[in-house]
N, C-alpha and C positions, 0 to 999 in steps of 0.2 A: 504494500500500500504506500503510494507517495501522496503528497501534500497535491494539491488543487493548483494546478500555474498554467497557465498558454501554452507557454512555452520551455524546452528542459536543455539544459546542457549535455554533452558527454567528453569523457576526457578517457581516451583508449591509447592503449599502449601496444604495437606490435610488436615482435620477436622474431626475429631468424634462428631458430636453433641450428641450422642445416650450415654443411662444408663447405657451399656452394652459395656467389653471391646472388640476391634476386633483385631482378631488374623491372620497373613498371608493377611494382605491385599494387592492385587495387582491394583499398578498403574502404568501405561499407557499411555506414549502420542506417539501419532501417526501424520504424515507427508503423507499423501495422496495428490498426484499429481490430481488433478482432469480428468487429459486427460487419467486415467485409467492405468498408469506409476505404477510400482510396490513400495506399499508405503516403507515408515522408520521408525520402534519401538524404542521405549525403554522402558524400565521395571524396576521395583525394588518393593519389598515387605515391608511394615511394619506391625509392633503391633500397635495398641492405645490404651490409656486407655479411658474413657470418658471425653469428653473434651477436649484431648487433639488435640494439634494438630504436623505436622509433616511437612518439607522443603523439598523439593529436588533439584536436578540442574542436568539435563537431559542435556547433554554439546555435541556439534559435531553433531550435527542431519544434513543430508543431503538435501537441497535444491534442487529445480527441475531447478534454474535457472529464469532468468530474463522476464519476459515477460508470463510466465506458470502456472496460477491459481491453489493454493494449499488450500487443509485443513487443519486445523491442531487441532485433540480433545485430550483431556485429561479424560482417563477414570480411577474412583477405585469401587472395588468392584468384585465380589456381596457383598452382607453383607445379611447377613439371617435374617427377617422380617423387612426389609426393605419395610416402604410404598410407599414411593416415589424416586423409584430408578431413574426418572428424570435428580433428580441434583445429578446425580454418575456422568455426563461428560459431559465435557464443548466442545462444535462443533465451530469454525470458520473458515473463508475461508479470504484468502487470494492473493494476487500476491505482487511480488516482479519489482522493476522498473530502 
């Protein structure tokens, strides 16, 4: 349960754990109304080296409103030979009150 606002921030941090650097990575967090409401992206690309890792802040995303059970994932990738694209994105559900 979150507080009641417009709008929400996010502040995500990616990883390279791989040997290999990755180039044009895209990540993703999405705002999915669950009632089938048209969702809210946001996007940005980076490089990693291995190892490394990367911050973002996904700022003004739009809320569905009080009471209206949301998702909200965080997806990167693809990433090529990738075993376990699994943990490329993170799914949680929410409502606001």
């Amino acid at each position: 349960v979150l507080p009641d606002v417009r709008q929400i921030d996010l502040d995500i941090v990616v990883v390279n754990n791989g040997n290999t650097p990755e180039r044009q990575v895209e990540v993703t967090a999405t705002l999915q109304p669950l009632d089938g409401a048209k969702p809210t992206m946001k996007r940005d690309v980076v490089d990693l080296a291995p190892g490394q890792n990367k911050s973002f802040q996904f700022r003004g995303i739009a809320t569905p409103g009080a009471g209206r059970p949301f998702a909200i994932s965080v997806h990167s990738g693809p990433f090529p030979g990738d075993d376990n694209p699994t943990d490329d994105e993170i799914p949680r559900n929410y409502v606001m009150r």
